[in-house]
C-alpha positions in Angstrom: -77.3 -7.1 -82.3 -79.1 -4.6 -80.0 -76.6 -2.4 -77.2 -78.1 -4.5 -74.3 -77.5 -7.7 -75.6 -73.5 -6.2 -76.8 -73.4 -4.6 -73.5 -73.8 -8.3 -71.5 -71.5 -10.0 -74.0 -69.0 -7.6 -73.3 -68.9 -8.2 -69.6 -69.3 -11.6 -69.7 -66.0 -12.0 -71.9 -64.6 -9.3 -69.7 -65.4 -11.6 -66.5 -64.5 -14.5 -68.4 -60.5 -12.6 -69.5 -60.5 -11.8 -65.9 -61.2 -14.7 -64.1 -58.6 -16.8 -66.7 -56.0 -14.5 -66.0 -56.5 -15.1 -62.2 -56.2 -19.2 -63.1 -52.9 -19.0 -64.9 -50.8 -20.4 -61.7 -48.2 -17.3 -61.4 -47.2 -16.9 -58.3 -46.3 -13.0 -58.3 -44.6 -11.7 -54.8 -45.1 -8.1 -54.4 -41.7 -7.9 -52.1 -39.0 -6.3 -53.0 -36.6 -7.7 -51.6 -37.9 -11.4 -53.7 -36.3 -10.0 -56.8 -32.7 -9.7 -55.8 -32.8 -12.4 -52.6 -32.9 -15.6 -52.4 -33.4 -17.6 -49.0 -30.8 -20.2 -48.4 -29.8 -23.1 -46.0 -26.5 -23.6 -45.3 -24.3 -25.6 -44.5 -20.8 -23.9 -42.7 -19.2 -27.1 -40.5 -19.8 -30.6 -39.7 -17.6 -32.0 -36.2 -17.6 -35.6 -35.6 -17.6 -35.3 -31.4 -16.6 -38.6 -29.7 -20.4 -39.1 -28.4 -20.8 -39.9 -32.5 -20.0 -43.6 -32.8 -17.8 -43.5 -35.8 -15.3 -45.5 -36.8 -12.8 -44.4 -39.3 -14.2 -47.2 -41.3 -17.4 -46.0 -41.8 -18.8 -44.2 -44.7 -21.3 -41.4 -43.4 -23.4 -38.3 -45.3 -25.1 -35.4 -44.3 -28.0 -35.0 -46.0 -30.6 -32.6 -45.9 -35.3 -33.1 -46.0 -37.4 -30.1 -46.6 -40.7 -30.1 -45.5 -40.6 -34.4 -45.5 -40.4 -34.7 -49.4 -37.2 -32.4 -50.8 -34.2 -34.7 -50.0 -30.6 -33.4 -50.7 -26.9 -35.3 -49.9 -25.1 -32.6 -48.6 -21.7 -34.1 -48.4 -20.4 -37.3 -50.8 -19.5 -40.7 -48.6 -17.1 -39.3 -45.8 -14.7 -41.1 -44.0 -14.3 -39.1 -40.5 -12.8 -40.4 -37.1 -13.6 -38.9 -34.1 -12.5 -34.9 -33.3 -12.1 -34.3 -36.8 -13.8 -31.4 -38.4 -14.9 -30.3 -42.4 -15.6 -26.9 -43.5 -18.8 -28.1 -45.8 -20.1 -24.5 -46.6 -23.3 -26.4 -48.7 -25.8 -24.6 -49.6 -29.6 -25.2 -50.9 -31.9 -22.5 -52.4 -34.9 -22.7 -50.4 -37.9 -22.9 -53.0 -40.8 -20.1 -51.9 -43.2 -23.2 -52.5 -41.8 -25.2 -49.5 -42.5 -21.8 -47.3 -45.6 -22.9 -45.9 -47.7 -20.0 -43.6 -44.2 -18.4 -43.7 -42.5 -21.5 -41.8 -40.1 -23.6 -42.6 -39.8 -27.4 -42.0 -36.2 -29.0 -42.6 -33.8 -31.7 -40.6 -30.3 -32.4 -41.5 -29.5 -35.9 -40.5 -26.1 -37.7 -40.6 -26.2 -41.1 -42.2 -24.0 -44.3 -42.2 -24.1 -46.2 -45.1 -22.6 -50.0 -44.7 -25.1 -52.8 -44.5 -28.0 -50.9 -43.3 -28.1 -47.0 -43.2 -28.8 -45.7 -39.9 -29.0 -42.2 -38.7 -26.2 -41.8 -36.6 -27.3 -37.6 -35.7 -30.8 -35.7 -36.9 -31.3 -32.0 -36.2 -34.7 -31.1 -36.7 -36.2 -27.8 -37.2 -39.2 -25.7 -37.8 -38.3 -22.3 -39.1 -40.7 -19.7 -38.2 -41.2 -16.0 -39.9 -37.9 -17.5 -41.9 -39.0 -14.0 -44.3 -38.5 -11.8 -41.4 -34.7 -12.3 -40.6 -31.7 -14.3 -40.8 -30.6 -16.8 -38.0 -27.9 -19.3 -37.4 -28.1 -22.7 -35.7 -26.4 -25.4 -33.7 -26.8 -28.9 -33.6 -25.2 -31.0 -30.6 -24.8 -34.2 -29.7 -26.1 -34.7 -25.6 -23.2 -34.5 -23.7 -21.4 -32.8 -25.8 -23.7 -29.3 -26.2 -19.7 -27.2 -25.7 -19.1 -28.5 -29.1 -21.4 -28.4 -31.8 -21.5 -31.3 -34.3 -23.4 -29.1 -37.4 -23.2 -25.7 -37.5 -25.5 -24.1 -40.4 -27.8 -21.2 -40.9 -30.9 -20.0 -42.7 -30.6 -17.0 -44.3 -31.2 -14.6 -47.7 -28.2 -13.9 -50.1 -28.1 -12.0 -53.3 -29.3 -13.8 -56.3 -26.3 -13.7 -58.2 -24.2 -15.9 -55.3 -26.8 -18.7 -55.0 -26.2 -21.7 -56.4 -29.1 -24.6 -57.4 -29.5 -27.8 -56.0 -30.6 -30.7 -57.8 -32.5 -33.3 -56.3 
C-alpha cells in the first residue's frame, strides 16, 4: 500500500468515526445548571369554589397532559364538596425532550368520573423560555377569579429532591 492510497483510507475512516459518533442519539446539554436541576411542575393546592358543580358524591381527579401525549393522575378519586381545599404538593419531572423551541405545552384538567368522565375545570398553558426562570400560576374558575381553584408552578429544583413520575 502506497502513502496516498493509506493517506485517503485514513481519512475516510476518520470521517466515517466522526460522523458515527455524531449519530449515536446523545443528547449532551452544555448548561450547567442541567446537571444538578431538574425542571418540575407542581402541583401546591386544589380549591373546589362553588362555580365547580360538585357534589360530594362525585369522584373527581386532577390530572395532568404534556405537550398532548404525557398524561399523568395527579390526585387518586377525590371526594370534595364545595369550599373545601387539599394541599396536593404533586410534582412531575419535566422531561428536556417535551421542551420544544424552549416552550412548554401542559393543561391540568379536573375530571369526574361516574358514568361518563367529563372535565369539570382545564387550565391550559404554553410555557415559554420555561429555561430562563421560575414562575407560578393560577387557575380560576369565571366568577370566581378572588379564589383560585389550582394553584401550581413551573419551576427547577435540585436533583436530589425530584421525584419521577410514571406514566
Amino acid at each position: 500500500m502506497n502513502n496516498k492510497t493509506f493517506y485517503s483510507s485514513s481519512i475516510l475512516l476518520s470521517v466515517f468515526f466522526i460522523a458515527s459518533l455524531s449519530f449515536t442519539g446523545q443528547q449532551w446539554s452544555r448548561s450547567p445548571a442541567s446537571a444538578d436541576e431538574k425542571l418540575t411542575l407542581e402541583v401546591q393546592s386544589l380549591r373546589v369554589t362553588p362555580h365547580l358543580k360538585i357534589a360530594k358524591s362525585d369522584a373527581v381527579i386532577l390530572n395532568v397532559t404534556i405537550n398532548r401525549k404525557h398524561t399523568f393522575d395527579l390526585t387518586p378519586r377525590l371526594h370534595l364538596a364545595a369550599g373545601e381545599e387539599i394541599k396536593l404538593n404533586s410534582r412531575v419531572v419535566i422531561d428536556p425532550k417535551w421542551i420544544v423551541d424552549g416552550n412548554l405545552e401542559f393543561k391540568l384538567e379536573l375530571v369526574k368520573h361516574g358514568l361518563l368522565k367529563s372535565v369539570i375545570l382545564r387550565c391550559a398553558q404554553v410555557s415559554k423560555a420555561v429555561d430562563s426562570y421560575n414562575r407560578s400560576y393560577q387557575c380560576s374558575v369565571p366568577g370566581s377569579e378572588d379564589s383560585p381553584a389550582i394553584v401550581y408552578s413551573l419551576r427547577k429544583i435540585p436533583m436530589e429532591a425530584n421525584t419521577v413520575a410514571k406514566q
